[in-house]
C-alpha atoms as one frame of an Amber mdcrd trajectory, in Angstrom:
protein
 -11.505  22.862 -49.304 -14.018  24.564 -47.233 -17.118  22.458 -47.889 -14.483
  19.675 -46.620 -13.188  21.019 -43.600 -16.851  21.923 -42.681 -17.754  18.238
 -42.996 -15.031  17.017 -40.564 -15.409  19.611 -38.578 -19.562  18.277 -38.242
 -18.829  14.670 -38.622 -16.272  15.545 -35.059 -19.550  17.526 -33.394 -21.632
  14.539 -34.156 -19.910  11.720 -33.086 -18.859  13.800 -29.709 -22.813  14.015
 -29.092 -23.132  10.054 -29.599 -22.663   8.253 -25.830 -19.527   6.414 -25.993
 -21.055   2.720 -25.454 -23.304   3.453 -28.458 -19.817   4.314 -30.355 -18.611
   0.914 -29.128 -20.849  -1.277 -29.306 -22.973  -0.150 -32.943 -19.996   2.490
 -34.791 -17.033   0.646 -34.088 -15.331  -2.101 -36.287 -13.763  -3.839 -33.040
 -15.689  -6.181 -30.959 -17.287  -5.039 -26.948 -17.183  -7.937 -24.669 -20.327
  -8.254 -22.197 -20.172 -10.521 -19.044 -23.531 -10.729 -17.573 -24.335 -11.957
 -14.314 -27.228 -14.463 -14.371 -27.498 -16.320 -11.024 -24.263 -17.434  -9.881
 -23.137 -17.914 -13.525 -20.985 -15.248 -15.798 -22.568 -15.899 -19.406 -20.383
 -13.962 -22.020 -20.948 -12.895 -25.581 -19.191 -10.702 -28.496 -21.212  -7.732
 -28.984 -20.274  -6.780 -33.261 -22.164  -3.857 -34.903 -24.741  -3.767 -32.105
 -25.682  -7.871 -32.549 -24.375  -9.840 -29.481 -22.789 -13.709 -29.784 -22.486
 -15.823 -26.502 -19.498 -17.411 -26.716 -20.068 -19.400 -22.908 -20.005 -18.785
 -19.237 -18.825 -20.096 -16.196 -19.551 -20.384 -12.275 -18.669 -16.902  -9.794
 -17.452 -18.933  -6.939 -14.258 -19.567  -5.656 -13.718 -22.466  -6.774 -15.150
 -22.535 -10.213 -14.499 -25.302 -12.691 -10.826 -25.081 -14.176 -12.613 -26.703
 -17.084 -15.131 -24.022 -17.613 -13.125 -21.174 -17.179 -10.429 -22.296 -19.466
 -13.015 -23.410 -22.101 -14.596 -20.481 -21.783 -11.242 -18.253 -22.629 -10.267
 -20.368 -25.050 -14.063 -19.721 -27.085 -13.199 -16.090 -25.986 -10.463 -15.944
 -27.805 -11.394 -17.693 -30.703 -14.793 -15.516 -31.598 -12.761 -12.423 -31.255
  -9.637 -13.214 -33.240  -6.890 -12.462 -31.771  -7.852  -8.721 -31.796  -8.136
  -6.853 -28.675 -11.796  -5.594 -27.489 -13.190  -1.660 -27.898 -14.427  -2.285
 -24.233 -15.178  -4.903 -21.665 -18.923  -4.437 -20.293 -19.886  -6.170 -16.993
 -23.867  -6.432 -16.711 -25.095  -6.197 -13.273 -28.174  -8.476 -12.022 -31.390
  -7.008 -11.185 -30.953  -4.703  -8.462 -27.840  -3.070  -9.451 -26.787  -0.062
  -9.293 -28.677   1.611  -6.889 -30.002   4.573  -6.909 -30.259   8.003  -4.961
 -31.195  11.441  -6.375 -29.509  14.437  -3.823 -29.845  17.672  -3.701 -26.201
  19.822  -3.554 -25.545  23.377  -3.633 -25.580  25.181  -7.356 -21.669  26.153
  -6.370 -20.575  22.559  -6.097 -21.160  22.151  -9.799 -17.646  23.033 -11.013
 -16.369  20.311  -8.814 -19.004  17.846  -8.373 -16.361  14.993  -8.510 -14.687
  16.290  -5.608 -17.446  17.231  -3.666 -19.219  13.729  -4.182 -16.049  12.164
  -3.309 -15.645  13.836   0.320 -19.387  13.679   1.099 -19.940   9.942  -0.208
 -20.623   8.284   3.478 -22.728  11.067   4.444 -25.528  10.608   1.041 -24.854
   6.953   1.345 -23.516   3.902   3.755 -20.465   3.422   1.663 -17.198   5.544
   1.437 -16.594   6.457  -1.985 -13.322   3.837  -2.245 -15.908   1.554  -1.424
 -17.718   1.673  -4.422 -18.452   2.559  -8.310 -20.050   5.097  -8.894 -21.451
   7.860 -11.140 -23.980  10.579 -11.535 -26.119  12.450 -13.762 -26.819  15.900
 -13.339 -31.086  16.085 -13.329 -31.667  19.868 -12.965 -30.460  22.980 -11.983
 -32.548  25.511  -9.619 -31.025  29.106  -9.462 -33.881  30.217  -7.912 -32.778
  28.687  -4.569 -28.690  27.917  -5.874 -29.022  23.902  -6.314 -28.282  21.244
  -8.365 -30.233  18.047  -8.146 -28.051  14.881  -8.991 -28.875  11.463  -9.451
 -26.227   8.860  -8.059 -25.747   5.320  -9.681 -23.548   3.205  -6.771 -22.373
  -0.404  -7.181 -20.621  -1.490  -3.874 -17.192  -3.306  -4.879 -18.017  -6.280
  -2.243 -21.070  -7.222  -4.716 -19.114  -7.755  -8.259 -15.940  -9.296  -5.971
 -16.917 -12.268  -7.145 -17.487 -11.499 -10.841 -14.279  -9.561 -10.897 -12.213
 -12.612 -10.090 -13.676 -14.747 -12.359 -13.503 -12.098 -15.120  -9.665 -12.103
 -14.514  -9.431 -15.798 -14.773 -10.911 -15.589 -17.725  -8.514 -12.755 -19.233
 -10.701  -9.842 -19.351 -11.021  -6.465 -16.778 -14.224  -4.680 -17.189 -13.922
  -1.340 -17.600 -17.269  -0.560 -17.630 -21.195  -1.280 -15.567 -24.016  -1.537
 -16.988 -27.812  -2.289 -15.446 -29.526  -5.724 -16.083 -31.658  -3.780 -19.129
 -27.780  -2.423 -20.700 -28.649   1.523 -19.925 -27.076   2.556 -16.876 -23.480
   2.953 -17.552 -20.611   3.472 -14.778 -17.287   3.937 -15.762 -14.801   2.015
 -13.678 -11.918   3.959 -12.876 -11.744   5.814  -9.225 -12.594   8.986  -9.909
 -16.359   8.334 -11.650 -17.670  11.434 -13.514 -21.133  11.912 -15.052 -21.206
   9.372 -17.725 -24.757   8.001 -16.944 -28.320   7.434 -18.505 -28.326   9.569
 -21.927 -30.732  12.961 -20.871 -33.618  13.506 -23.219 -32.544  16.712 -24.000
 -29.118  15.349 -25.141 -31.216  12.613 -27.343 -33.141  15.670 -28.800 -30.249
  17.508 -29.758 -28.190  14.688 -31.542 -31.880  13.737 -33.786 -31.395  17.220
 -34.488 -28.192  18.061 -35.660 -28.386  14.828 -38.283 -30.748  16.010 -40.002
 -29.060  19.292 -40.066 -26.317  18.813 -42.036 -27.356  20.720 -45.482 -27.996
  23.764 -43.499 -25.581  23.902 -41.076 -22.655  25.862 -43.338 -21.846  29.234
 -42.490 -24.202  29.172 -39.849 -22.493  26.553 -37.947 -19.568  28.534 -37.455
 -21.365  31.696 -36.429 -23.197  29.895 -33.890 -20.332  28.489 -32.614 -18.557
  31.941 -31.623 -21.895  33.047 -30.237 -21.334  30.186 -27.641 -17.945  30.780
 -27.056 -19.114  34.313 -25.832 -22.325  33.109 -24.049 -19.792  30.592 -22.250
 -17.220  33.090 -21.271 -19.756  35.197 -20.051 -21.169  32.904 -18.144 -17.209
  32.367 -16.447 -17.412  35.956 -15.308 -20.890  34.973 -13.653 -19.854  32.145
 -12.176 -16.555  32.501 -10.797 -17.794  34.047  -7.397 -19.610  30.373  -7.181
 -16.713  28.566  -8.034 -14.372  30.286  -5.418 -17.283  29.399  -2.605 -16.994
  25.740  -3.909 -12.998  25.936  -3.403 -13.793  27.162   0.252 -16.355  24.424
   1.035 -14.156  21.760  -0.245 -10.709  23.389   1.723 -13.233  22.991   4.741
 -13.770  19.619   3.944 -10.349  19.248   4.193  -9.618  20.820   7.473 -12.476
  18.646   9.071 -11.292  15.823   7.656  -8.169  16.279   8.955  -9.052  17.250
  12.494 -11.026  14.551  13.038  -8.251  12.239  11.627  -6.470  14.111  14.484
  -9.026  13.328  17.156  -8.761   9.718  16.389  -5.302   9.043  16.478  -4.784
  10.873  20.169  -7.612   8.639  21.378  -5.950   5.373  20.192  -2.808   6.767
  21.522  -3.526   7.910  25.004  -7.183   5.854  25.113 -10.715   7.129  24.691
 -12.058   8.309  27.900 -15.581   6.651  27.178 -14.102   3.030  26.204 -11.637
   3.167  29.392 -14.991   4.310  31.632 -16.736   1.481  29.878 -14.303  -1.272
  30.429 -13.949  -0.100  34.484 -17.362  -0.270  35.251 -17.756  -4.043  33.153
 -14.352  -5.295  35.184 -15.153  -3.957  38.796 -17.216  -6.790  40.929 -20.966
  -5.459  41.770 -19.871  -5.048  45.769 -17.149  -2.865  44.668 -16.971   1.181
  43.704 -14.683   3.810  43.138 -14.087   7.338  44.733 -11.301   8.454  42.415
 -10.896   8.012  38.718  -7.919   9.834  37.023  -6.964   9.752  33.201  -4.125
  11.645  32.268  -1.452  11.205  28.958  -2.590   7.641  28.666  -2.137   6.534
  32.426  -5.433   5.370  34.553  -5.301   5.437  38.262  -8.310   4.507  39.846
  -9.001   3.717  44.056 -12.096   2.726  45.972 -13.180  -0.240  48.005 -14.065
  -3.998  46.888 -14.735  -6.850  49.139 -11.521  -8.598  46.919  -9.485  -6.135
  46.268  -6.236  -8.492  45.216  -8.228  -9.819  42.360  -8.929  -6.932  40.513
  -5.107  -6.712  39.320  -5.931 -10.235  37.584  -9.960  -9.009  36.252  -7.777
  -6.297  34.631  -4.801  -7.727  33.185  -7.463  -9.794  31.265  -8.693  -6.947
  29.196  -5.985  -6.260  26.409  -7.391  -2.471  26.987  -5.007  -2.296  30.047
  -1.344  -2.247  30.120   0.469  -3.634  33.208  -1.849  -3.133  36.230  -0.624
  -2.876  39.809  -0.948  -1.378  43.271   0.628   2.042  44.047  -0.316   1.772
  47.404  -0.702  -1.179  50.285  -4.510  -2.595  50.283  -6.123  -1.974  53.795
  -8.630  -3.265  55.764 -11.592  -1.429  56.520 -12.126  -1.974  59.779 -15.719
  -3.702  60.848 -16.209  -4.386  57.286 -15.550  -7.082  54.881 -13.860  -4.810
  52.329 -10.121  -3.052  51.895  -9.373   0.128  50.450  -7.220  -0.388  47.281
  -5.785   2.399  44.575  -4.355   0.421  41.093  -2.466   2.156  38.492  -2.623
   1.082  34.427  -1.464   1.807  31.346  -3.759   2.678  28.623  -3.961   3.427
  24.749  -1.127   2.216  22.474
């Protein structure tokens, strides 16, 4: 009863160690489905016991052959039975994902989801909504308290395409992988660190199958040394992980100010725009000598050669609400100009 509980129990830590698209695609009895993109074609093939079988492709555009698609679902369906896939793999072209290693403080490793996800459009041009991503942890440096990350981002505007034609077909990837099938990003919206397989992990599973005649009693002892070791290393670390709760509350609170910011400057009108749109309006033999913005209403006066006009130059700009006088033009006298003072609306 022992010796089989023990051999469960290290057939479990094995296949935990193996990367999940290795268990799909080479240890499972059901089929993975791989759409690679090849030009502006989708070529697709049943992927049994780690040997692939194209099945057919079609076009990525709009308006892709009825014909194809439909042939191509039909030969789908055929080669894999009826039965439902283990996973759905879209391969990216050449180029895909790209790349960025960053540097993050060692706190931010209890929530690195989080913290990626709020700091996405500052490390790179996209927001993180904008794309799929994921990330694998390179190194840790206590000496100076950082953790050096490597990000894998595919922007969601490049696989549109592929996406659309994948659900014509039937099939919603639920998985990326690079041109060469070793970069893998999950896609769901919350990516976690499910990337290229670390060498040290690699080492470790060679190791433990060929360890299975010694692993016994010793197995279990080594496993409550860890659990020690690891709760140890909670005591350690939980002045690190509060910091990392305070960074990302602060995240919050900016993120939320300037949300703030924003809104009052569509509502009432941003003070830069409104200067902006003035100075473009106003004729070049014109200028002002007050300018007053206050709770979304502009008043501005000065002296133009045609002052009438400017309630027309302004109504023109959909930045102005309802322009008009609030007070009789006049002439100047011995010049060809009359002193005018226009009130406006402004902001939504």
């Amino acid at each position: 009863m022992i010796v089989g509980d023990l051999f469960i129990w290290w057939r479990r830590q094995i296949g935990g160690m193996i990367p999940e698209r290795w268990r799909l695609s080479r240890f499972s009895a059901r089929p993975v489905v791989v759409a690679a993109i090849e030009d502006a074609r989708l070529a697709v093939s049943v992927v049994r016991q780690g040997t692939p079988t194209p099945v057919g492709g079609c076009g990525l555009s709009d308006g892709a052959d009825d014909g194809d698609v439909a042939a191509c679902r039909h030969a789908l369906s055929d080669a894999l039975g009826g039965a439902a896939p283990a996973s759905t793999v879209l391969r990216l072209p050449p180029g895909l994902p790209m790349q960025r290693d960053v540097v993050l403080p060692s706190a931010t490793g209890g929530s690195l989801d989080t913290v990626l996800g709020y700091e996405m459009d500052r490390l790179t041009p996209f927001p993180a909504d904008r794309i799929w991503y994921a990330y694998d942890i390179l190194r840790r440096d206590p000496d100076h308290k950082q953790l050096h990350v490597r990000l894998s981002i595919v922007p969601r505007a490049a696989i549109a395409a592929a996406l659309a034609t994948l659900a014509r077909v039937g099939l919603r990837p639920d998985r990326l992988e690079d041109a060469a099938g070793r970069a893998g990003i999950p896609m769901r919206d919350a990516a976690t660190g499910q990337g290229r397989l670390p060498r040290a992990r690699m080492a470790m599973i060679v190791a433990a199958a060929l360890l299975p005649a010694v692993a016994g009693g010793a197995a279990f002892w080594r496993q409550s040394v860890e659990q020690g070791h690891l709760a140890a290393r909670i005591v350690l670390l939980r002045p690190e992980a509060e910091q990392a709760r305070v960074l990302r509350r602060q995240a919050e609170d900016r993120s939320a100010g300037a949300g703030l910011i924003a809104r009052e400057r569509r509502r009432l009108g941003d003070p830069l725009e409104v200067l902006a749109a003035v100075t473009r309006i106003l004729p070049d033999d014109s200028f002002l000598t007050d300018l007053i913005l206050r709770q979304g209403q502009l008043i501005i006066s000065g002296q133009a050669s045609a002052a009438t006009g400017l309630i027309q130059a302004l109504s023109t700009d959909p930045l102005f609400r309802t322009p008009a006088f609030v007070a009789p033009v006049t002439r100047v006298e011995g010049q060809n100009a009359s002193l005018f003072s226009i009130h406006a609306g402004v902001g939504q």
